[in-house]
C-alpha positions as CSV (number, residue, x, y, z in Angstrom):
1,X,60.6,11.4,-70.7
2,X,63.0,12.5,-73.5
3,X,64.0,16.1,-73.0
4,X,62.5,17.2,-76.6
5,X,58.5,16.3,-74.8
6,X,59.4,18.1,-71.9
7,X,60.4,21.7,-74.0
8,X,57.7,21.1,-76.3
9,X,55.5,23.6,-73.7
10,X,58.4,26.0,-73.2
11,X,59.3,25.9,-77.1
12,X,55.5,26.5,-78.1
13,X,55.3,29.6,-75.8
14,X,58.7,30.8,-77.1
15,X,57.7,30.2,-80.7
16,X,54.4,32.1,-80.3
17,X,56.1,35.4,-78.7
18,X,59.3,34.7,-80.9
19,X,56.6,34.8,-84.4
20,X,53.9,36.2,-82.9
21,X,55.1,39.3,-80.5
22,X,58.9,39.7,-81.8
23,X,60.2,38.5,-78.8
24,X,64.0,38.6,-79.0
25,X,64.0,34.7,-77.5
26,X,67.7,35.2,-76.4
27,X,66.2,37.9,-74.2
28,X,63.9,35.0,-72.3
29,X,65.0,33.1,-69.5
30,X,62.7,30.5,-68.5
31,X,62.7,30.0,-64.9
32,X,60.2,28.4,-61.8
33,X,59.3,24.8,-62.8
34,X,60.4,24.3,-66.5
35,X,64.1,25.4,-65.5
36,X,63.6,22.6,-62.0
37,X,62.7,20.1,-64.9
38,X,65.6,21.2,-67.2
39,X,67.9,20.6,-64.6
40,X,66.8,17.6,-62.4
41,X,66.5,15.4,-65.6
42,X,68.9,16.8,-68.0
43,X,72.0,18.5,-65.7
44,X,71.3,16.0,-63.0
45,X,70.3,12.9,-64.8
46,X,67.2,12.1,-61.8
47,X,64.5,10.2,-62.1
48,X,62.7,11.1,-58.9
49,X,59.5,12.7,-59.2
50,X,58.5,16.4,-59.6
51,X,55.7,18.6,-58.9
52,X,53.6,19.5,-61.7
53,X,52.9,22.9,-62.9
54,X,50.0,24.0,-65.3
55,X,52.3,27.6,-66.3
56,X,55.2,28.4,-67.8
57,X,57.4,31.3,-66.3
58,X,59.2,33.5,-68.6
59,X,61.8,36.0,-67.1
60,X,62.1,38.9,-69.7
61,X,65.2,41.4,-70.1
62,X,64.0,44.5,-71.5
63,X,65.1,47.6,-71.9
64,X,62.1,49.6,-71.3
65,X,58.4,49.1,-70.4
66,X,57.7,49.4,-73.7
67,X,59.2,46.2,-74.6
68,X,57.1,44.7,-72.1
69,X,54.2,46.2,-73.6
70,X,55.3,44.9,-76.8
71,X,55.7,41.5,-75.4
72,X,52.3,41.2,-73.5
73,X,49.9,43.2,-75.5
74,X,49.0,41.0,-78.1
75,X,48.0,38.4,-75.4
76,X,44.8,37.5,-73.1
77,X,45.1,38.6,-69.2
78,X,44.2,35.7,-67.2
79,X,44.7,35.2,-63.2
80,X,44.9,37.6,-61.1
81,X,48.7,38.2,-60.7
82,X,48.7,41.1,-63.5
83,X,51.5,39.2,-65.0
84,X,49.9,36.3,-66.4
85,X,48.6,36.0,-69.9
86,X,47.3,33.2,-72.4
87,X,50.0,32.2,-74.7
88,X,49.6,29.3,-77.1
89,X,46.8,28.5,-75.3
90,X,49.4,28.2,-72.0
91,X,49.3,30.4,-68.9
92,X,52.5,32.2,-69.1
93,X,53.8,34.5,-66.1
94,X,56.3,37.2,-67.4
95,X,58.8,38.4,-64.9
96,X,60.3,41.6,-66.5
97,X,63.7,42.9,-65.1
98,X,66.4,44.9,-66.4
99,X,68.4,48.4,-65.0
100,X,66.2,50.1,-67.2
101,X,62.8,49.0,-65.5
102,X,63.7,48.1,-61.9
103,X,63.5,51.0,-59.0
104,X,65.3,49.8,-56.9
105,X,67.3,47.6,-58.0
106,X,65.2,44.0,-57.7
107,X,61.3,45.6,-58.3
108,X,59.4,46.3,-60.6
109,X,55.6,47.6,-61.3
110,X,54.3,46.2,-64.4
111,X,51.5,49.1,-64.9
112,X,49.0,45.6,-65.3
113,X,50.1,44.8,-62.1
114,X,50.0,47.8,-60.0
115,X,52.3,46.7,-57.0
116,X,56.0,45.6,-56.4
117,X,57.5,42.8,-57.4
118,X,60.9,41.6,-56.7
119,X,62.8,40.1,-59.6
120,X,65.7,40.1,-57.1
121,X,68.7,38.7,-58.4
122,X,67.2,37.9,-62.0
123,X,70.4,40.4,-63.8
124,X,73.2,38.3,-62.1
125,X,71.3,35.0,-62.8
126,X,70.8,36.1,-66.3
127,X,74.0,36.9,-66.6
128,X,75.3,33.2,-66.0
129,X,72.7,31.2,-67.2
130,X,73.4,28.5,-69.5
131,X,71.8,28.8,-73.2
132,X,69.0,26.1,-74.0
133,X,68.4,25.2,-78.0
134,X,64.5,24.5,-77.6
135,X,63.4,21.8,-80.4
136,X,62.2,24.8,-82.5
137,X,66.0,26.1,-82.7
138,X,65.0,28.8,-80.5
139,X,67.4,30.0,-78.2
140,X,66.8,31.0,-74.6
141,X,68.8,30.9,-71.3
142,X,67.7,28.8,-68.4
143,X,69.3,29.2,-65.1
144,X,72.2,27.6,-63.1
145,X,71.3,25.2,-60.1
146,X,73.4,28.0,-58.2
147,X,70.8,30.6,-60.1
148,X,68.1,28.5,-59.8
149,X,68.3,28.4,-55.9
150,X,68.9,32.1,-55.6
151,X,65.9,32.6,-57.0
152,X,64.3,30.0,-55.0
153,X,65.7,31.3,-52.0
154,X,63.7,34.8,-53.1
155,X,60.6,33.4,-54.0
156,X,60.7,31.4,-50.6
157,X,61.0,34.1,-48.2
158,X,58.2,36.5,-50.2
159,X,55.9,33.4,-49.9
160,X,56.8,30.9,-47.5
161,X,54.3,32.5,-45.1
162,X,51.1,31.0,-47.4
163,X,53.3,28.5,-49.7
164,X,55.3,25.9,-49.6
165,X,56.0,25.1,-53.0
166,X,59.6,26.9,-53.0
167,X,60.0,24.9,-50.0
168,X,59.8,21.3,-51.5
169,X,61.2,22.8,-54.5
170,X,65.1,24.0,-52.6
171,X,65.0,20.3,-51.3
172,X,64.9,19.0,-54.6
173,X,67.9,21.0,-55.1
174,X,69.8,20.2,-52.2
175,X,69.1,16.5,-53.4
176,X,71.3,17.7,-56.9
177,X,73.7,18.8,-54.7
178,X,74.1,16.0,-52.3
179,X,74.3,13.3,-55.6
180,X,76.5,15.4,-57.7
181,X,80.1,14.7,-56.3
182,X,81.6,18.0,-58.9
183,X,79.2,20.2,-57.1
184,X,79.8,18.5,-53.5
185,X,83.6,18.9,-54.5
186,X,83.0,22.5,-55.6
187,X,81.2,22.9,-51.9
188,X,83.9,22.2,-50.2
189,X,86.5,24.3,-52.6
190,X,84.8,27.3,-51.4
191,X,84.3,26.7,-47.7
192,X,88.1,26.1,-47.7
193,X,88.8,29.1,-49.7
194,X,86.4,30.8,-46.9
């Protein structure tokens, strides 16, 4: 499937809180499954099949909870997360990080949520994710495969005790690894360097 049909989901969301919420879209990073698709067909080139996914998850730099107020108000609650809302018609899960929101470092408490969660790791992934031009000429970032797998890694030991989605989804990853001889190469730069 041509990249353009994968992003169209991603780019609808992104236009809607782009035109809709005035969404900074360089602030988005889109992680969880639409980043796994970005980079096991498009950095990776594979054909192998993927779990599907019926949401899209946005990662969100802000600088204050307003801005995630901002972001969210104008949408529908749906699920029972306290992060997911109706977007375009798509369930969107918004992970909001920043220095200014997280206490600690690495979780946050939307108010709609009303508990911790960790965005763990989301500044330094931010930080070095690659930017994606969506097919609206929207720009957001979308993670490394090093990113990708830290965040993984996170997500894995919150919920590998009821899920293992994360699971599946860090072999996929170790597949990139294994059948991309630059990263295999890099691999062994850095144990050597060790």
């Amino acid at each position: 499937m041509p990249e353009g049909d994968r992003l169209a989901v991603v780019d609808a969301v992104v236009t809607e809180l782009v035109e809709g919420a005035g969404v900074v879209s360089e602030k988005l990073m889109v992680i969880g499954a639409e980043a796994r698709d970005h980079l096991h067909h498009d950095v990776f080139a594979s054909d192998l099949p993927v779990r599907g996914t019926q949401d899209v998850d946005v990662a969100l730099a802000i600088d204050s909870w307003t801005d995630y107020e901002r972001a969210t108000s104008g949408y529908s609650p749906t699920g029972a997360n306290g992060v997911r809302y109706l977007v375009a018609e798509i369930p969107v899960d918004f992970m909001p990080f920043c220095d200014a929101v997280e206490e600690p470092d690495g979780v946050v408490v939307p108010a709609s949520r009303r508990e911790e969660m960790s965005v763990f790791g989301f500044q330094d992934v931010f930080a070095d994710a690659a930017e994606l031009v969506l097919p609206s000429g929207y720009r957001v970032r979308v993670p490394s495969a090093p990113g990708y797998v830290a965040l993984k890694l996170r997500a894995w030991v919150d919920r590998s005790s009821y899920d293992d989605k994360d699971a599946r989804d860090l072999a996929l990853a170790v597949e990139w690894y294994c059948s991309s001889p630059e990263m295999v190469n890099e691999l062994w730069d850095e144990v050597e360097d060790a």
